[in-house]
FIVEX-965358 format. One record per residue (C-alpha): x negated, y, z; residue in one letter; chain. Coordinates in steps of 0.02 Angstrom, whole numbers, plus 50000, padded with zeros to 5 digits. Each point is the difference from the previous one (the first is absolute). Example, Ala and Ser with C-alpha at 12.3 -4.5 7.8 and 13.67 -1.06 7.14 Angstrom:
BEGIN
x:49385	y:49775	z:50390	r:a	c:A
x:49931	y:50172	z:49967	r:s	c:A
END
This chain:
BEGIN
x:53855	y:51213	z:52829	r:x	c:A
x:49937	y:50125	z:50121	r:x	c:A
x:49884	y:50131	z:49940	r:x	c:A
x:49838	y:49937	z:50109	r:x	c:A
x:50030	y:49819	z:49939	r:x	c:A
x:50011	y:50074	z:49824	r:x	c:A
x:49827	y:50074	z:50024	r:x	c:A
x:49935	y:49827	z:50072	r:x	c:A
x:50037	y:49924	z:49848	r:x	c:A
x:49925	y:50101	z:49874	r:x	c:A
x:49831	y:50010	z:50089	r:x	c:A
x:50012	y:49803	z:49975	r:x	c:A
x:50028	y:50032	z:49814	r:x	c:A
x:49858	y:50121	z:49974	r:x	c:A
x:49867	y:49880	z:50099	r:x	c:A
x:50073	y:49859	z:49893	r:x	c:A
x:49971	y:50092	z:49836	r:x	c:A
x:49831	y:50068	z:50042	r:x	c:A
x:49948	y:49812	z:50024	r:x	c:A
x:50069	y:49950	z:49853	r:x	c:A
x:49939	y:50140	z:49888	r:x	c:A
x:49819	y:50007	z:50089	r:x	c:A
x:49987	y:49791	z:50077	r:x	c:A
x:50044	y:49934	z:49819	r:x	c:A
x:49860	y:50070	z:49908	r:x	c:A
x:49882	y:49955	z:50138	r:x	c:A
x:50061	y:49823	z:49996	r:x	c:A
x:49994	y:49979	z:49817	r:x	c:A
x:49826	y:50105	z:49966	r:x	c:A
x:49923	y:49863	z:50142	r:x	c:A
x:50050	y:49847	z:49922	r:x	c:A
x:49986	y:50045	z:49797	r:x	c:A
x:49844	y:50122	z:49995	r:x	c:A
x:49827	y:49935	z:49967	r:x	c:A
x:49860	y:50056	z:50061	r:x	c:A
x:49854	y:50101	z:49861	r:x	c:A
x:49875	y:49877	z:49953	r:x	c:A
x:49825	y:50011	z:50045	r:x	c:A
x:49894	y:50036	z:49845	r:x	c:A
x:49847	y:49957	z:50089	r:x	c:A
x:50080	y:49834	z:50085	r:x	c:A
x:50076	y:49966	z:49813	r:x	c:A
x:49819	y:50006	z:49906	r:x	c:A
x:49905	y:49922	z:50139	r:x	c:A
x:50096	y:49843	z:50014	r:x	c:A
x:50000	y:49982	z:49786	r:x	c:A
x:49816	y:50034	z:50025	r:x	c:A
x:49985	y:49847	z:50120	r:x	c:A
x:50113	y:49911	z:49880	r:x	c:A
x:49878	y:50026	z:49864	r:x	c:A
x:49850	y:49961	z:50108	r:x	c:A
x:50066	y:49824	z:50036	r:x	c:A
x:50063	y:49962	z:49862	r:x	c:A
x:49816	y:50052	z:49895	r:x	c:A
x:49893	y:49897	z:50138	r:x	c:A
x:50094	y:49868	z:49929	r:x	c:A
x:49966	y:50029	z:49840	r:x	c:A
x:49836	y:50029	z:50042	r:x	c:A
x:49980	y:49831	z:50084	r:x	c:A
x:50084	y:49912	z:49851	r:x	c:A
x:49868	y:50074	z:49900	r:x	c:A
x:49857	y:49956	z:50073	r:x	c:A
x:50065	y:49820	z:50022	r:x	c:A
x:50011	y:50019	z:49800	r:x	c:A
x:49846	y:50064	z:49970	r:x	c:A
x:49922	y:49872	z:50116	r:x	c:A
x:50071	y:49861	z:49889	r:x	c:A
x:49965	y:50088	z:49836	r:x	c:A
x:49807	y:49985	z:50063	r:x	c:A
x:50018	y:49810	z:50041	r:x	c:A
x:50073	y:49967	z:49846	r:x	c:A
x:49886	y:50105	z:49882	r:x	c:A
x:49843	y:49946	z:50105	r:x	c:A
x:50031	y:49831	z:49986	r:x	c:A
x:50043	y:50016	z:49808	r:x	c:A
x:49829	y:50093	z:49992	r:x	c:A
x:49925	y:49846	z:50078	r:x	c:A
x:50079	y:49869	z:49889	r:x	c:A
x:49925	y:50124	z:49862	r:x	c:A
x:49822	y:49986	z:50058	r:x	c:A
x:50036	y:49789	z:50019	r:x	c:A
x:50065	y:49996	z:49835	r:x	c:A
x:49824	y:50101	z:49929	r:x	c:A
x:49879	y:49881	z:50112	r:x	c:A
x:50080	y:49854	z:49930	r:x	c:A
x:49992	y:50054	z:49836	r:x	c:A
x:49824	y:50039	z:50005	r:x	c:A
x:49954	y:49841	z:50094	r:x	c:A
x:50094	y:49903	z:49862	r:x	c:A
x:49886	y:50088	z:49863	r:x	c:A
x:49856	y:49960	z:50107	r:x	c:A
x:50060	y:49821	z:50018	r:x	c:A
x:49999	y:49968	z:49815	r:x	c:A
x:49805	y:50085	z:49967	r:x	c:A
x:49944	y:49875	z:50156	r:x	c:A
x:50094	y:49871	z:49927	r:x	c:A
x:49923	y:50014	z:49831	r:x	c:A
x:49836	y:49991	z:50070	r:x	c:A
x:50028	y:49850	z:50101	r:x	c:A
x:50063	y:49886	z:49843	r:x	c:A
x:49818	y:50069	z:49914	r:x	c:A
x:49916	y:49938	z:50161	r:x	c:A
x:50080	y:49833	z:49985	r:x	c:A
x:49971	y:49976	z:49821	r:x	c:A
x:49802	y:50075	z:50020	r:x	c:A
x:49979	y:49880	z:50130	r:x	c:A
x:50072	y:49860	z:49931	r:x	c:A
x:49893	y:50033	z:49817	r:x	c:A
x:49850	y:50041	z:50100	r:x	c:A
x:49980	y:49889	z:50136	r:x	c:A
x:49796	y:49968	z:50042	r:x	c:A
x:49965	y:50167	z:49919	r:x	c:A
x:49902	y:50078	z:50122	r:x	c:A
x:49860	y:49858	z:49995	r:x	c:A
x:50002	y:50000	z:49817	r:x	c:A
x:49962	y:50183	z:50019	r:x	c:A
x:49847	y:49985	z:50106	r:x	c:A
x:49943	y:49830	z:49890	r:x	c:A
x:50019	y:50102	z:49854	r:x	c:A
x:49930	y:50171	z:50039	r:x	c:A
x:49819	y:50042	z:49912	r:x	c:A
x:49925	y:50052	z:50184	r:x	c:A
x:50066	y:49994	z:50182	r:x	c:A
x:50035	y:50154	z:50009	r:x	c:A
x:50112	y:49996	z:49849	r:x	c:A
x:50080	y:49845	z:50074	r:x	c:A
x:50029	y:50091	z:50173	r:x	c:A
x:50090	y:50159	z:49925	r:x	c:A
x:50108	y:49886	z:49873	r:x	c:A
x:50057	y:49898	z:50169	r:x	c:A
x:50013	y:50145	z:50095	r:x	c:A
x:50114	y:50084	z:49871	r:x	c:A
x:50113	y:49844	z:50007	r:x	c:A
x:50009	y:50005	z:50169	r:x	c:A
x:50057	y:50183	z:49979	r:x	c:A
x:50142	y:49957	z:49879	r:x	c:A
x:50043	y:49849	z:50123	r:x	c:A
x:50018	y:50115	z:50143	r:x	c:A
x:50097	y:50125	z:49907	r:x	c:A
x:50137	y:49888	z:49944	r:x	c:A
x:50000	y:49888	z:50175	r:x	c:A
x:50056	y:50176	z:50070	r:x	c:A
x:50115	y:50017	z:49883	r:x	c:A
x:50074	y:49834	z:50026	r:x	c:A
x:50022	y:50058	z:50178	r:x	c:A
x:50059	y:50169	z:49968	r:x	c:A
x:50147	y:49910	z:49895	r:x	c:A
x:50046	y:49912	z:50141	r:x	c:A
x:50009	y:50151	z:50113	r:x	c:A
x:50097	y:50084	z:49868	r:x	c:A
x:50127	y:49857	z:49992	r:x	c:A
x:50019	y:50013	z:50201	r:x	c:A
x:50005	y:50172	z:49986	r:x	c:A
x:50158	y:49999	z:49888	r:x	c:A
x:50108	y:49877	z:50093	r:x	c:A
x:49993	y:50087	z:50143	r:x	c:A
x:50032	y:50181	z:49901	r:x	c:A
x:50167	y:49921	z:49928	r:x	c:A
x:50054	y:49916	z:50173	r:x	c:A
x:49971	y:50170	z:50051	r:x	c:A
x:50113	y:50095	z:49862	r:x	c:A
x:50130	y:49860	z:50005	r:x	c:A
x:50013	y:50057	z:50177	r:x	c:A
x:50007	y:50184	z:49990	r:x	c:A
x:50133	y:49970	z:49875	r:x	c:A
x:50123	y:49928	z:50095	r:x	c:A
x:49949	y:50139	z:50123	r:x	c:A
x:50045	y:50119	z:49870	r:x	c:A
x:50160	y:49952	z:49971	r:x	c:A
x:50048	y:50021	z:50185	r:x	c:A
x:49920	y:50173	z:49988	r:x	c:A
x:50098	y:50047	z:49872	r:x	c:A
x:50171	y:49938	z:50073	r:x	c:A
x:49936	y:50099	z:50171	r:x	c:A
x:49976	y:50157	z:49892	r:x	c:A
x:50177	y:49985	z:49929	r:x	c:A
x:50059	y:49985	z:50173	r:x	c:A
x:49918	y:50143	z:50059	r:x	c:A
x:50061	y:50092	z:49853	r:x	c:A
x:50191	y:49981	z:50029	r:x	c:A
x:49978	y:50065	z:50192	r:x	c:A
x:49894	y:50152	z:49907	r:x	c:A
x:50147	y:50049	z:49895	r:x	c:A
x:50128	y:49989	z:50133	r:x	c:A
x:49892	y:50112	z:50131	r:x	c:A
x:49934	y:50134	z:49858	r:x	c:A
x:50209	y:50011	z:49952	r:x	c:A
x:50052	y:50050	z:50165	r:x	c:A
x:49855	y:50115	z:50051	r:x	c:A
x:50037	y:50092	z:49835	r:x	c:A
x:50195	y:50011	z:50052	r:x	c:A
x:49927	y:50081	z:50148	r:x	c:A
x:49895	y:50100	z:49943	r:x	c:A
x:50120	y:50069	z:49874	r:x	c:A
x:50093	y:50062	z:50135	r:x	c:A
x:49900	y:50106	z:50093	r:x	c:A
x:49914	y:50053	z:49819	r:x	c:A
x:50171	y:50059	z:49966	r:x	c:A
x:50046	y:50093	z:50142	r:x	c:A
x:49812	y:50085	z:49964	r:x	c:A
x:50039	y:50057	z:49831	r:x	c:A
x:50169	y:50063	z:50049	r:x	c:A
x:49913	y:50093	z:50154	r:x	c:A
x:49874	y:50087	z:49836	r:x	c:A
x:49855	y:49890	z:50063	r:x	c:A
x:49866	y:49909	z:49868	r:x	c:A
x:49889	y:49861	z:50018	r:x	c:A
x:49901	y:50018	z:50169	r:x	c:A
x:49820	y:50078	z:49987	r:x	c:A
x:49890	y:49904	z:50139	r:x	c:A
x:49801	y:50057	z:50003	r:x	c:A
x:50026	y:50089	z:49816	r:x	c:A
x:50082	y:49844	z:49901	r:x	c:A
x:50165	y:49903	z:49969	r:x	c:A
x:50052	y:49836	z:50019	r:x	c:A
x:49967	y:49922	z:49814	r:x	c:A
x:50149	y:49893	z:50022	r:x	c:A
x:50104	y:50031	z:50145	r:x	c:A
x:50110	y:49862	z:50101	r:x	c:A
x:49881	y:49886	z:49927	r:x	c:A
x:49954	y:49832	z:50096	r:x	c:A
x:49809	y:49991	z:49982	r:x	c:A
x:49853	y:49907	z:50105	r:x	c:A
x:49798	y:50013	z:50018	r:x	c:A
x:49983	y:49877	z:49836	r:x	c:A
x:49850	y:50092	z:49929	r:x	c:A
x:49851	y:49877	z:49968	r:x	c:A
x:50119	y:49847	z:50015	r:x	c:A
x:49964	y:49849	z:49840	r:x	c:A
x:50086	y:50037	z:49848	r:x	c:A
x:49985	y:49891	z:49838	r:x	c:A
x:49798	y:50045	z:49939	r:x	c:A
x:49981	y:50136	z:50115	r:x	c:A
x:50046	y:50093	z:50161	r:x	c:A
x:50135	y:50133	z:50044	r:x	c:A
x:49957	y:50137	z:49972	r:x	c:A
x:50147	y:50109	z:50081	r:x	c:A
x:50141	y:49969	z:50103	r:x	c:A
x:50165	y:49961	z:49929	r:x	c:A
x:50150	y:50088	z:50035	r:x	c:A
x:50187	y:49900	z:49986	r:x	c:A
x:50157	y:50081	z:49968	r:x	c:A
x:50161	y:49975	z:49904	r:x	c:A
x:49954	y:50006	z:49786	r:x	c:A
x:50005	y:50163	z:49952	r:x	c:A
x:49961	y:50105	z:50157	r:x	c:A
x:49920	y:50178	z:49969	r:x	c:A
x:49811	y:50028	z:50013	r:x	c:A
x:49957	y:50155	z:50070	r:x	c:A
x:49821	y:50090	z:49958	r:x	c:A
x:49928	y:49985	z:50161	r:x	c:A
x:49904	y:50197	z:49962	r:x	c:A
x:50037	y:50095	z:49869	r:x	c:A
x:49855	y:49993	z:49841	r:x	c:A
x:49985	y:49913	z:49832	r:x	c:A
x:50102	y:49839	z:49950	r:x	c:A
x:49970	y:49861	z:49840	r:x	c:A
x:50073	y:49858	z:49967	r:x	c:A
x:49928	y:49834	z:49929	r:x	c:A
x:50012	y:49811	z:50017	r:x	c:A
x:49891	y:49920	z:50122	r:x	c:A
x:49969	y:49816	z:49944	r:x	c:A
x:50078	y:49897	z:50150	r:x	c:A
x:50039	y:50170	z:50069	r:x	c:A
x:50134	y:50008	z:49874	r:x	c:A
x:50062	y:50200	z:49971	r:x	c:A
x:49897	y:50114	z:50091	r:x	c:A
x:49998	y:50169	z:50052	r:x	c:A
x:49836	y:50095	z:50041	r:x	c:A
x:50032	y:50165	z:50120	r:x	c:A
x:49827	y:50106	z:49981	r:x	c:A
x:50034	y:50090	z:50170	r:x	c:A
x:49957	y:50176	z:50031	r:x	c:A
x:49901	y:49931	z:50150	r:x	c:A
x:49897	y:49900	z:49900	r:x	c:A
x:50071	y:49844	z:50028	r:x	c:A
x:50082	y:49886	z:49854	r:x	c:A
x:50133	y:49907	z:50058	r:x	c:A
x:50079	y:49819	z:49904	r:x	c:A
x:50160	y:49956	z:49978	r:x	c:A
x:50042	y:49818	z:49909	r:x	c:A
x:50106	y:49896	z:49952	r:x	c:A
x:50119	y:50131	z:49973	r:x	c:A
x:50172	y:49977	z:49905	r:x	c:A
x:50002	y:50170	z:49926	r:x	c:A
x:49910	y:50160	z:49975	r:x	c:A
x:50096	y:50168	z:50039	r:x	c:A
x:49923	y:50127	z:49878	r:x	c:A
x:49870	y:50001	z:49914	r:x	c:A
x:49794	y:50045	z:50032	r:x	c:A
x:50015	y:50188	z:50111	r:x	c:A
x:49982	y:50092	z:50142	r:x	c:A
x:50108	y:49955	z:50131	r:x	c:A
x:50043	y:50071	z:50176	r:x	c:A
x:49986	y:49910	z:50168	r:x	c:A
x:50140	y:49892	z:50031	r:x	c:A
x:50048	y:49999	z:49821	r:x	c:A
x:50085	y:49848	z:49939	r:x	c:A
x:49882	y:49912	z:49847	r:x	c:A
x:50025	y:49842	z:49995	r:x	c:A
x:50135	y:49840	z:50051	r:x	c:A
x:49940	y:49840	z:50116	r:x	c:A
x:50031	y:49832	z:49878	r:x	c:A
x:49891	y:49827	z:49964	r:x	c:A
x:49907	y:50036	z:49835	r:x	c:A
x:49836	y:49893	z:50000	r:x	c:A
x:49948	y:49877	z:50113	r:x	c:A
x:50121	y:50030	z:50153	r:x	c:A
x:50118	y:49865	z:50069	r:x	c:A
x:50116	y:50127	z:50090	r:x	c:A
x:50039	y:50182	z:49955	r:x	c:A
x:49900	y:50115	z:50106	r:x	c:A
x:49871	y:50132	z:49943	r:x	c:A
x:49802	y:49974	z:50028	r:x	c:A
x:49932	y:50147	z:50062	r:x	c:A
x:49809	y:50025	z:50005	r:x	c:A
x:49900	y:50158	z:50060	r:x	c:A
x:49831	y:50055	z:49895	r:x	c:A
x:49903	y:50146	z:50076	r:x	c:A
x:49900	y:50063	z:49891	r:x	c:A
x:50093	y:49935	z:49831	r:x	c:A
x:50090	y:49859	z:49889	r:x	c:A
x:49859	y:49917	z:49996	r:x	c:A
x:49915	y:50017	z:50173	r:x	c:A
x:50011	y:49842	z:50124	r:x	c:A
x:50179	y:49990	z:50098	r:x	c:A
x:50010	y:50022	z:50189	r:x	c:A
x:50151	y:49913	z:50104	r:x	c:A
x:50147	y:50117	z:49993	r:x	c:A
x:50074	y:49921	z:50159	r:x	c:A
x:49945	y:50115	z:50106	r:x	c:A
x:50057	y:50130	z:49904	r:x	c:A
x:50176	y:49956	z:49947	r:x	c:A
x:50029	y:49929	z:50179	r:x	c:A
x:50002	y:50192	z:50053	r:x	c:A
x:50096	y:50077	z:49854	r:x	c:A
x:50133	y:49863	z:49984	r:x	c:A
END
């Protein structure tokens, strides 16, 4: 091989082996490298995830709580027809007494008004003895009458509760309904929310401050229920749903007991450093015991103690103490949850 072709071919072999050793990695570094990921892109689309999945929830709840008022309002009504006819049934039986004594006094006494005048001393005694009779006759006429309203009066009362009965029943099936689509929306809003709760924690971050407080029971599914029927009495908070045994948070820091609450099952009573005393029922278990606690700090766990048909926590708002009149907390836990 001559000497120029010999040159020829080892510039071929260099170009080939500066592809090869510079091409290859190119080649392989476009096809099996991925690209950072956005940690703003990453936490806004869980936040939207958590967003849809809570107006769900939300929804849900409100279609619960809707139902939970039909059904305890109507109860409450069959309540109050249950009491009139009661009463009108004792009432019955005094008007019904003094109707057999009319009968018989008329029956033993027929003519007795003349006899009265005919026998009186004077006129004038004559006149009041027949006007007395009179009286007595008028009295127990009315009576007589009143007995037959009251009889009316009752019929229609249990046509009425036989109705609202059936009713009741249907409620009740409605509120079951609405139950099971409560528990499957407030289980996959808290699988969202545990997400981006964990990514939080992991990133150092507590529970979100919004206008100086924290959500009482975040990821919970919760609607504008205060003032709605309940059995004897109306809501006085708004309730707040979420898998059993979900923290409560102290929404500011300040002094919390613990205590049952009749229907209210377990309570907890947060004395706030504001001056605000915040509820918490129907809880499933106390963390600690009657302190001081921070903001944020976790002192109690959601459950169903009391009166509650599905675990969530009631949450009420007292400004100016325990025992001071409630205000809605909707507006308040719609910003800070």
């Amino acid at each position: 091989m001559r000497v120029g072709q010999l040159g020829a071919v080892c510039r071929v072999l260099l170009a080939v082996a500066f592809i090869a050793i510079v091409g290859v990695p190119l080649t392989a570094g476009s096809a099996g490298a991925q690209p950072a990921p956005d940690p703003l892109a990453e936490m806004s689309e869980m936040k939207q995830r958590v967003d849809q999945a809570r107006s769900e929830a939300n929804d849900a709840a409100e279609r619960y709580t809707n139902a939970q008022s039909s059904f305890e309002g109507l109860g409450n009504k069959i309540a109050e027809i249950e009491q009139k006819i009661a009463a009108g049934e004792a009432r019955r039986e005094d008007l019904r007494a003094i109707a057999e004594r009319r009968a018989v006094v008329a029956y033993k006494t027929q003519g007795s008004d003349r006899a009265a005048i005919l026998n009186a001393q004077n006129p004038g005694e004559g006149m009041r003895s027949s006007e007395l009779l009179n009286r007595a006759n008028a009295a127990d006429n009315a009576a007589v009458a009143d007995l037959a309203a009251v009889n009316a009066e009752l019929a229609a009362q249990r046509d009425q509760l036989a109705e609202d009965s059936k009713d009741y029943n249907a409620y009740r099936q409605r509120l079951d309904d609405e139950r099971k689509l409560l528990d499957s929306k407030v289980a996959a809003a808290d699988l969202a929310v545990r997400e981006i709760q964990a990514k939080r924690a992991a990133e150092g971050l507590g529970a979100p401050v919004i206008d100086g407080l924290v959500c009482p029971v975040p990821g919970a599914a919760f609607s504008n229920d205060f003032g709605q029927p309940r059995t004897g009495h109306s809501h006085q908070g708004n309730d707040m749903f979420a898998p059993m045994g979900t923290p409560n948070l102290a929404v500011v820091g300040g002094n919390i007991t613990y205590g049952p609450g009749g229907s209210g099952g377990n309570g907890a009573y947060l004395e706030g450093e504001n001056g605000v005393t915040y509820i918490y029922y129907h809880l499933s278990e106390y963390v600690g015991g009657p302190r001081r606690v921070a903001q944020g700090e976790v002192i109690a766990r959601l459950g169903m103690t009391g009166n509650a048909g599905a675990p969530h926590t009631h949450f009420e708002i007292r400004p100016g103490g325990r025992t001071a009149n409630p205000i809605n907390p909707f507006p308040t836990i719609s910003k800070i949850c």
